[in-house]
HTML snippet that shows the backbone in 3Dmol.js (N, CA, C, O; Angstrom):
<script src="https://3Dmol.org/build/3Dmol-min.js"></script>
<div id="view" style="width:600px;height:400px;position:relative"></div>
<script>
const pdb = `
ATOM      1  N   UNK A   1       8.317   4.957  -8.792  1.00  0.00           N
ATOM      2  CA  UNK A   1       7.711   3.767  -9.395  1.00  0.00           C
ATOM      3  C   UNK A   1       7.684   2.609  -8.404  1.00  0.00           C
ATOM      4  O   UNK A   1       6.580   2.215  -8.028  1.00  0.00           O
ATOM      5  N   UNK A   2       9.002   1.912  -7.854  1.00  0.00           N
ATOM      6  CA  UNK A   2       8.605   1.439  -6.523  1.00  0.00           C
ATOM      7  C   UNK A   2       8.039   1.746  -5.856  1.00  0.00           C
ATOM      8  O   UNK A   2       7.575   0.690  -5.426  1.00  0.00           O
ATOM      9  N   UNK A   3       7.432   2.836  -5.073  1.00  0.00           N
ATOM     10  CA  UNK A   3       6.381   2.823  -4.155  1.00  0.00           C
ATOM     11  C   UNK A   3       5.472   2.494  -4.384  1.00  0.00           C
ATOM     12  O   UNK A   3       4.652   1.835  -3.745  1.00  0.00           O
ATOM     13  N   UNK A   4       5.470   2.978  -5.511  1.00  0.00           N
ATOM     14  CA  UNK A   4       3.693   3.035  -6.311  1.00  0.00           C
ATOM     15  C   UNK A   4       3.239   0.920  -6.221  1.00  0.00           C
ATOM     16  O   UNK A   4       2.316   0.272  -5.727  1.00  0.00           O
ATOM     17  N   UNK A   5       4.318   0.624  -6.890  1.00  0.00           N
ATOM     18  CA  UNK A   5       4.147  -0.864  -6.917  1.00  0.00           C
ATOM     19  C   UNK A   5       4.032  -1.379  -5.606  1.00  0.00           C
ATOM     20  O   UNK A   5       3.100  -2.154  -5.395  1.00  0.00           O
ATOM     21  N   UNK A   6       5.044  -1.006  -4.403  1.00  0.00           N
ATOM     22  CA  UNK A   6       4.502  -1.468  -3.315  1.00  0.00           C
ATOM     23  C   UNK A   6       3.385  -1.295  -2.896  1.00  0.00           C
ATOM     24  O   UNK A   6       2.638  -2.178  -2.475  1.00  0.00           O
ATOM     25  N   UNK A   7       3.152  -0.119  -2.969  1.00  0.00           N
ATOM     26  CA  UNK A   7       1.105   0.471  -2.575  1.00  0.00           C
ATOM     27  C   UNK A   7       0.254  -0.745  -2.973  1.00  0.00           C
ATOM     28  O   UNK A   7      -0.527  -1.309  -2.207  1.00  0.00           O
ATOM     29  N   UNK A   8       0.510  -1.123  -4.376  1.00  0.00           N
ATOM     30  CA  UNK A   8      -0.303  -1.769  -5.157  1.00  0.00           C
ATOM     31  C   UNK A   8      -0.213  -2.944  -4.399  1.00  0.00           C
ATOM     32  O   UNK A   8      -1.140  -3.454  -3.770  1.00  0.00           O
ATOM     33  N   UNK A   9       1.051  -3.393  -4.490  1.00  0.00           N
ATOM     34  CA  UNK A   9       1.161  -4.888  -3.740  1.00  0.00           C
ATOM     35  C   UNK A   9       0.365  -5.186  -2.296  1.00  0.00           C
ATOM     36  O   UNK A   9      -0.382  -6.142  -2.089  1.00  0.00           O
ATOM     37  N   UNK A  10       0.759  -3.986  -1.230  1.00  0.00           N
ATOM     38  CA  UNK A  10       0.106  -4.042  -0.121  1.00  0.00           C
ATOM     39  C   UNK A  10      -1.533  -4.273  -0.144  1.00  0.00           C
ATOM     40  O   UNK A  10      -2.146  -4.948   0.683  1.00  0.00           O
ATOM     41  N   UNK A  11      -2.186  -3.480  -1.411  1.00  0.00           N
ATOM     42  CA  UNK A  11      -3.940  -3.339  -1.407  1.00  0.00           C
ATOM     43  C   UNK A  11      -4.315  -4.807  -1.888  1.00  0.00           C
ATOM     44  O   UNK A  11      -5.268  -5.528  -1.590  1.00  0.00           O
ATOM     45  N   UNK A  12      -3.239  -4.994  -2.730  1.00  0.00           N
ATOM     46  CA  UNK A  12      -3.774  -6.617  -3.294  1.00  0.00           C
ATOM     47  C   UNK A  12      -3.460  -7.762  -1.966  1.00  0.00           C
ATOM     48  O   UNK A  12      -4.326  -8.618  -1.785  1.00  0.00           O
ATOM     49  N   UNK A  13      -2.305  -7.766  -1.111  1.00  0.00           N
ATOM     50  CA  UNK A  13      -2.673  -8.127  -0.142  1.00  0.00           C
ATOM     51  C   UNK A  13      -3.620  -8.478   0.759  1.00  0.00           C
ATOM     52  O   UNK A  13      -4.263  -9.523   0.861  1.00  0.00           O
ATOM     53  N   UNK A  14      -3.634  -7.359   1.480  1.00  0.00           N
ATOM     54  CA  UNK A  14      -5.073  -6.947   2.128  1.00  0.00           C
ATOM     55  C   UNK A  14      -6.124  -7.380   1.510  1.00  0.00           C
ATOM     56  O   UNK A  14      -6.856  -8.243   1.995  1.00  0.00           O
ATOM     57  N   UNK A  15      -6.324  -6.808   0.326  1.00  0.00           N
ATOM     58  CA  UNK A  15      -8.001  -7.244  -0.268  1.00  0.00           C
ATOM     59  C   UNK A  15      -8.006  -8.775   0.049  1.00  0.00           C
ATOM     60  O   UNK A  15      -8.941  -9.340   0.616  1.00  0.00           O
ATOM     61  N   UNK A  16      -6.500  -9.577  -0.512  1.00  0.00           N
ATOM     62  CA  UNK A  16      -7.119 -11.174  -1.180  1.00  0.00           C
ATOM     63  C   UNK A  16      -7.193 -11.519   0.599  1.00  0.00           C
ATOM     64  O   UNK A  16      -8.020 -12.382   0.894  1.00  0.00           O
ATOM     65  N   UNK A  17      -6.275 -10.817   1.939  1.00  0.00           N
ATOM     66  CA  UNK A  17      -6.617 -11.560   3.014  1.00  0.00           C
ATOM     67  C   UNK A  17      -8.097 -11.039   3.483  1.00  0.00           C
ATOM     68  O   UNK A  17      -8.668 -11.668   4.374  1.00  0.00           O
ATOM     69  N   UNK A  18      -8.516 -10.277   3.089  1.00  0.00           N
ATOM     70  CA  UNK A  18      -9.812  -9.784   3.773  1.00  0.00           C
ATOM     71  C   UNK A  18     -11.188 -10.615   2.778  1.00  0.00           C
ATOM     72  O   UNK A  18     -12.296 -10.856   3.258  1.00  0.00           O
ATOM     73  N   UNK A  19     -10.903 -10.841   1.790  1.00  0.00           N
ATOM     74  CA  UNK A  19     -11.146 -11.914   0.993  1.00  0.00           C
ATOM     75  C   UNK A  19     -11.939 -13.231   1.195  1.00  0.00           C
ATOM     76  O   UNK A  19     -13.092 -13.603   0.973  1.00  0.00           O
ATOM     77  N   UNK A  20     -10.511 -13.913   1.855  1.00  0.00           N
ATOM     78  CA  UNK A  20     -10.276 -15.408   2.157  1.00  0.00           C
ATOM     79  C   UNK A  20     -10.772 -15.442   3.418  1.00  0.00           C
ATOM     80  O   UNK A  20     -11.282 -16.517   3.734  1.00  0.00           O
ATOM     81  N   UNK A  21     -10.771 -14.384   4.414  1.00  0.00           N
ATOM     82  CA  UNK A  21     -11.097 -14.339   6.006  1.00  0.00           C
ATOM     83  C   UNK A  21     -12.417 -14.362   5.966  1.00  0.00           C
ATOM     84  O   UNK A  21     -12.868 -14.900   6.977  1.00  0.00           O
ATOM     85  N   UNK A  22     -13.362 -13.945   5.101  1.00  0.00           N
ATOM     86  CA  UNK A  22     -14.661 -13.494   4.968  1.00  0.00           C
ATOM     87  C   UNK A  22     -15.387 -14.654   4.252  1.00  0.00           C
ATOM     88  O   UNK A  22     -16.401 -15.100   4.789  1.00  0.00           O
ATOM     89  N   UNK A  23     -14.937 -15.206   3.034  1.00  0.00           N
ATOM     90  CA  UNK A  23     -15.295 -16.304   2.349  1.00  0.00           C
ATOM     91  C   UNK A  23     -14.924 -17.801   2.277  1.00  0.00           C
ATOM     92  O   UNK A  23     -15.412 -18.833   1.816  1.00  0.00           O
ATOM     93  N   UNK A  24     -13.906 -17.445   2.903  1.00  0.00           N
ATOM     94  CA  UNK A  24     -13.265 -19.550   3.020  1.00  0.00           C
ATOM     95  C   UNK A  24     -14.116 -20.018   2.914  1.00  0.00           C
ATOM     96  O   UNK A  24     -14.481 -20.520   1.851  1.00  0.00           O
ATOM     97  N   UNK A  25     -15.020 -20.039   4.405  1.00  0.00           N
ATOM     98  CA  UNK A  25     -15.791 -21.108   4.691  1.00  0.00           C
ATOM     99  C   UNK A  25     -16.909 -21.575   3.481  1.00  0.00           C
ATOM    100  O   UNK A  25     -17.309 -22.686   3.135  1.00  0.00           O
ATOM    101  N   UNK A  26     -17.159 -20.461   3.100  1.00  0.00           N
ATOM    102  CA  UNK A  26     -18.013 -20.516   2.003  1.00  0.00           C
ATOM    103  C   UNK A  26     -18.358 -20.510   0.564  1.00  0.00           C
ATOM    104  O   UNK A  26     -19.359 -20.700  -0.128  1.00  0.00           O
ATOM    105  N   UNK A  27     -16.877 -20.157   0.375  1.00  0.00           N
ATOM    106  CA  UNK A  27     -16.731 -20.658  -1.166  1.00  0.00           C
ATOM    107  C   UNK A  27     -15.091 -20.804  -1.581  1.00  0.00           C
ATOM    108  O   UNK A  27     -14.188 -20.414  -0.842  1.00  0.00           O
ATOM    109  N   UNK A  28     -14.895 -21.394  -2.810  1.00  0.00           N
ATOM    110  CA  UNK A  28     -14.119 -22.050  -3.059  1.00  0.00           C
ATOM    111  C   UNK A  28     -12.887 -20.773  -3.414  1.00  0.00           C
ATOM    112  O   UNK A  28     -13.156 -19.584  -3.580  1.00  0.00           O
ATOM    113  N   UNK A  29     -11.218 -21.522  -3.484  1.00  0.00           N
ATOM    114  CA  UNK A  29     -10.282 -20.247  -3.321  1.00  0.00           C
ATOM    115  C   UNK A  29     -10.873 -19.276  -5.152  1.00  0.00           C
ATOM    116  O   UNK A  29     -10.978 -18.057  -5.013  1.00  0.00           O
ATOM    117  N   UNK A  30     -11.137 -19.728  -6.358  1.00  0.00           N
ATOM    118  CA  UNK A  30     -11.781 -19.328  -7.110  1.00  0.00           C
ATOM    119  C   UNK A  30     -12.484 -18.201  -7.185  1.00  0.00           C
ATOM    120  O   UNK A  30     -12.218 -17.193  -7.839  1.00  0.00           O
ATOM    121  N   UNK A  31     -13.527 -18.444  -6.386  1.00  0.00           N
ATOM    122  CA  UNK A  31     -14.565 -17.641  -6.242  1.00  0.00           C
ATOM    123  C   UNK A  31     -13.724 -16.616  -5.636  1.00  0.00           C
ATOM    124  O   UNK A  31     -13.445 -15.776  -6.492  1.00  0.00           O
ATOM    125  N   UNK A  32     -13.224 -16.357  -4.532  1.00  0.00           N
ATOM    126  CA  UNK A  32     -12.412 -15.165  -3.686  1.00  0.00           C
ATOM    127  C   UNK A  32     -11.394 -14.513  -4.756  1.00  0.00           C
ATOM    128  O   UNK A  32     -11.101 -13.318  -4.697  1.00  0.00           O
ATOM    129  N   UNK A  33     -10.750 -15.598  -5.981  1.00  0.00           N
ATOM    130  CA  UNK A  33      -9.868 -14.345  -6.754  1.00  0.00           C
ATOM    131  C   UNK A  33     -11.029 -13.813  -7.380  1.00  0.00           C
ATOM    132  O   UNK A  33     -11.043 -12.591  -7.235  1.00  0.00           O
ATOM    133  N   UNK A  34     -12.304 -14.363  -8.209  1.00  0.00           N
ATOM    134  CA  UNK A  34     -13.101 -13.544  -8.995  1.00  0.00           C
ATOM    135  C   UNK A  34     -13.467 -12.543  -8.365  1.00  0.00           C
ATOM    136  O   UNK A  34     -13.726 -11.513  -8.988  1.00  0.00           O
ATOM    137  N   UNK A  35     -13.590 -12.599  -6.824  1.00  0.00           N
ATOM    138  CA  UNK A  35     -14.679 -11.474  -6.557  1.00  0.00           C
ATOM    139  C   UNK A  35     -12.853 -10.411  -6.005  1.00  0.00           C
ATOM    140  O   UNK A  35     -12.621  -9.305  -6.492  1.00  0.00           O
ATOM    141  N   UNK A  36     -12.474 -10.677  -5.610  1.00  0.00           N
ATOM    142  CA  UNK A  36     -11.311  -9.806  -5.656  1.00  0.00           C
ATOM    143  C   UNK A  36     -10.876  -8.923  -7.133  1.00  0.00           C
ATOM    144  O   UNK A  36     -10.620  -7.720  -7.090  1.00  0.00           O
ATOM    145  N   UNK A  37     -10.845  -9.658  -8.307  1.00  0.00           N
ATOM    146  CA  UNK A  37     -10.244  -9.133  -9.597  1.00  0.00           C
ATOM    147  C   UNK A  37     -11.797  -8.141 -10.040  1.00  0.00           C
ATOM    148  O   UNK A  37     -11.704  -6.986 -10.458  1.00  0.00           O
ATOM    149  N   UNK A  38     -13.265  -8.917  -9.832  1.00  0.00           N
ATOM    150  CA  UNK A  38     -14.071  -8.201 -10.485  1.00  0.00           C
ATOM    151  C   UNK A  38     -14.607  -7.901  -9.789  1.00  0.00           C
ATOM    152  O   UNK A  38     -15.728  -7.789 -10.287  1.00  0.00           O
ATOM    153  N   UNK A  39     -14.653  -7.592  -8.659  1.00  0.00           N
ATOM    154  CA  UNK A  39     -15.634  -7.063  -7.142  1.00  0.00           C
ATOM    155  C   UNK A  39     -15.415  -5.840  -6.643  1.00  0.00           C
ATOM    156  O   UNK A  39     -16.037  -5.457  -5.652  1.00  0.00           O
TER     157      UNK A  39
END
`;
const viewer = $3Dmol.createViewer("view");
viewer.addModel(pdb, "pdb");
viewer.setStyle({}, {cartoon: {color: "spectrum"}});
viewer.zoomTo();
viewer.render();
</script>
């Protein structure tokens, strides 16, 4: 069960920095969780 949660933790990581690296400039921190949670 811990691993599994770490896995999880690491992808949510990654996604929200690959995210924010890609969109800062261009849209607001908002927009980067929506498109992270529904993207």
């Amino acid at each position: 069960m811990l691993t599994i949660t770490v896995y999880l933790f690491i992808i949510l990581f990654r996604n929200f920095s690959y995210g924010v690296g890609n969109h800062f400039l261009k849209n607001n921190l908002m927009t980067n969780i929506y498109n992270i949670l529904y993207g």
